[in-house]
PALUM-853785 format. One record per residue (C-alpha): residue number from 1; chain; x, y, z. Coordinates in Angstrom, 1 decimal. Example, Ala and Ser with C-alpha at 12.3 -4.5 7.8 and 13.67 -1.06 7.14 Angstrom:
BEGIN
pt num: 1, chaine: A, xx: 12.3, yy: -4.5, zz: 7.8;
pt num: 2, chaine: A, xx: 13.7, yy: -1.1, zz: 7.1;
//
This chain:
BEGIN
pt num: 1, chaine: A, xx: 44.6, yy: -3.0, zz: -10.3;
pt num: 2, chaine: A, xx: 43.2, yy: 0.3, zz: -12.0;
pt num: 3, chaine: A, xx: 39.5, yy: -1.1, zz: -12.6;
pt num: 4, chaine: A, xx: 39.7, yy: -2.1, zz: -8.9;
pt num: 5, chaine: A, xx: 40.7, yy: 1.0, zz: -7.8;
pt num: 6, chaine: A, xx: 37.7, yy: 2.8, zz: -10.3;
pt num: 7, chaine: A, xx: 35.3, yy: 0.8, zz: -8.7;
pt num: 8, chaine: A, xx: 36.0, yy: 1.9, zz: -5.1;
pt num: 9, chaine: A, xx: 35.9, yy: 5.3, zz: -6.2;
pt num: 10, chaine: A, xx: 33.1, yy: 5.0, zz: -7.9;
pt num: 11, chaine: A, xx: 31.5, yy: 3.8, zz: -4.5;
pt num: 12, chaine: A, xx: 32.5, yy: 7.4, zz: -2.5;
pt num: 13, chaine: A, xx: 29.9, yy: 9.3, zz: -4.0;
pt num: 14, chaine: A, xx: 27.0, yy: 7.3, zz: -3.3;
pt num: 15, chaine: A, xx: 28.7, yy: 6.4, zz: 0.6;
pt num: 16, chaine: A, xx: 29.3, yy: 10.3, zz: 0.6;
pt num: 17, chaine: A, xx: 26.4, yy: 11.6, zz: 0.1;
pt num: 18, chaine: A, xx: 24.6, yy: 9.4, zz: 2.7;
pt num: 19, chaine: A, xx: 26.6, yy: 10.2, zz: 5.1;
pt num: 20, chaine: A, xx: 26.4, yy: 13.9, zz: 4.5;
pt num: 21, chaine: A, xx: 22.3, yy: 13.8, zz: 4.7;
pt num: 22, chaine: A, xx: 22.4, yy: 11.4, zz: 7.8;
pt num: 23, chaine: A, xx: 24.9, yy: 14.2, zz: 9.7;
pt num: 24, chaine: A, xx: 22.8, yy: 17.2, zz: 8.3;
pt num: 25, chaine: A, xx: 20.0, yy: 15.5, zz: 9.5;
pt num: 26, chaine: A, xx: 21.8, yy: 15.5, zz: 13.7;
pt num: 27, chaine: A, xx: 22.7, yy: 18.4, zz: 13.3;
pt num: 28, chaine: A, xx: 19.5, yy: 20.1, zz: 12.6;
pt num: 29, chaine: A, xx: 17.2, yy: 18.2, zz: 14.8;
pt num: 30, chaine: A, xx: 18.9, yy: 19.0, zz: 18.2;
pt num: 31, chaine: A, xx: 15.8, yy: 19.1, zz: 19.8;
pt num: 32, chaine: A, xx: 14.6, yy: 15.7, zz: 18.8;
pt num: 33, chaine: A, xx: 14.8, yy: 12.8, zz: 20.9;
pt num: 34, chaine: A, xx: 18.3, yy: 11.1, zz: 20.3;
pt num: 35, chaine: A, xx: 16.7, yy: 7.8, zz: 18.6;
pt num: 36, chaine: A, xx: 14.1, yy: 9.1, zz: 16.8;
pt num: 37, chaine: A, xx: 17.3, yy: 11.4, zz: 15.3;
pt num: 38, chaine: A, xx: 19.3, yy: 8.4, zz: 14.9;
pt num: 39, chaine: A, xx: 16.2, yy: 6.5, zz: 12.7;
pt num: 40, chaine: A, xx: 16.3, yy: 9.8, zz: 10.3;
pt num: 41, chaine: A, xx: 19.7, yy: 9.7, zz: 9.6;
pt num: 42, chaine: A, xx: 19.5, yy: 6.1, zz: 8.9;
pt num: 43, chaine: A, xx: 16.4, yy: 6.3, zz: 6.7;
pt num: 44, chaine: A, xx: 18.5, yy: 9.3, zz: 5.1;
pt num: 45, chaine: A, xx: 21.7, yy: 7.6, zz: 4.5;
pt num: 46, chaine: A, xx: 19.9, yy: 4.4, zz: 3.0;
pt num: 47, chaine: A, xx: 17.5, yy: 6.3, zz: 0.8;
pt num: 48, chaine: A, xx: 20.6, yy: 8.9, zz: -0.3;
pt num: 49, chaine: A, xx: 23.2, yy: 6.0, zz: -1.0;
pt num: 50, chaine: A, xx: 20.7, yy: 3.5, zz: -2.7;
pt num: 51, chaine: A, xx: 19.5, yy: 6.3, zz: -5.4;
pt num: 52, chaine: A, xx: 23.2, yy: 7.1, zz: -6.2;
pt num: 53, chaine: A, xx: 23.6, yy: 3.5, zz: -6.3;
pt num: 54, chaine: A, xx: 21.0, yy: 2.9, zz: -8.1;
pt num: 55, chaine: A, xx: 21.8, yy: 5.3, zz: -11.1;
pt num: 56, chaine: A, xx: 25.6, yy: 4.8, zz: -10.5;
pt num: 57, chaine: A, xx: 24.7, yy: 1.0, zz: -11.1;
pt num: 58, chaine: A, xx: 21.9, yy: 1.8, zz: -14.2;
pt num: 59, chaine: A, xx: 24.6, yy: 3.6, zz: -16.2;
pt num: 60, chaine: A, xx: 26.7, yy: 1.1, zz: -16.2;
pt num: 61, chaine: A, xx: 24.7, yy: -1.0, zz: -17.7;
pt num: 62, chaine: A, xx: 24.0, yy: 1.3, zz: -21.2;
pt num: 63, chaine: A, xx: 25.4, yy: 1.0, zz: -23.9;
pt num: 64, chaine: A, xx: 26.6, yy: -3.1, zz: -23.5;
//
């Protein structure tokens, strides 16, 4: 139950930080078309999260 519980935590970082890029993106591009807005913050959150991921996942890995 604990390592479960590790791992989902481990994944709020990663699913945090995209989502904090993607809504800093809105917000400062009010004057952008609303799709063009909406493809940012989706590029952002994918490229934020998968990096995070990425090392979150590569660390991991050490030391085995």
């Amino acid at each position: 139950m604990r390592r479960v519980n590790r791992r989902v935590w481990r994944w709020a970082i990663p699913i945090g930080g995209g989502l904090a890029s993607a809504i800093l993106i809105v917000i400062a591009t009010p004057h952008v078309v609303w799709f063009i807005r909406a493809g940012l913050a989706l590029i952002a959150f994918l490229y934020i999260a998968g990096q995070s991921a990425a090392y979150l996942w590569s660390s991991r890995d050490q030391g085995t």
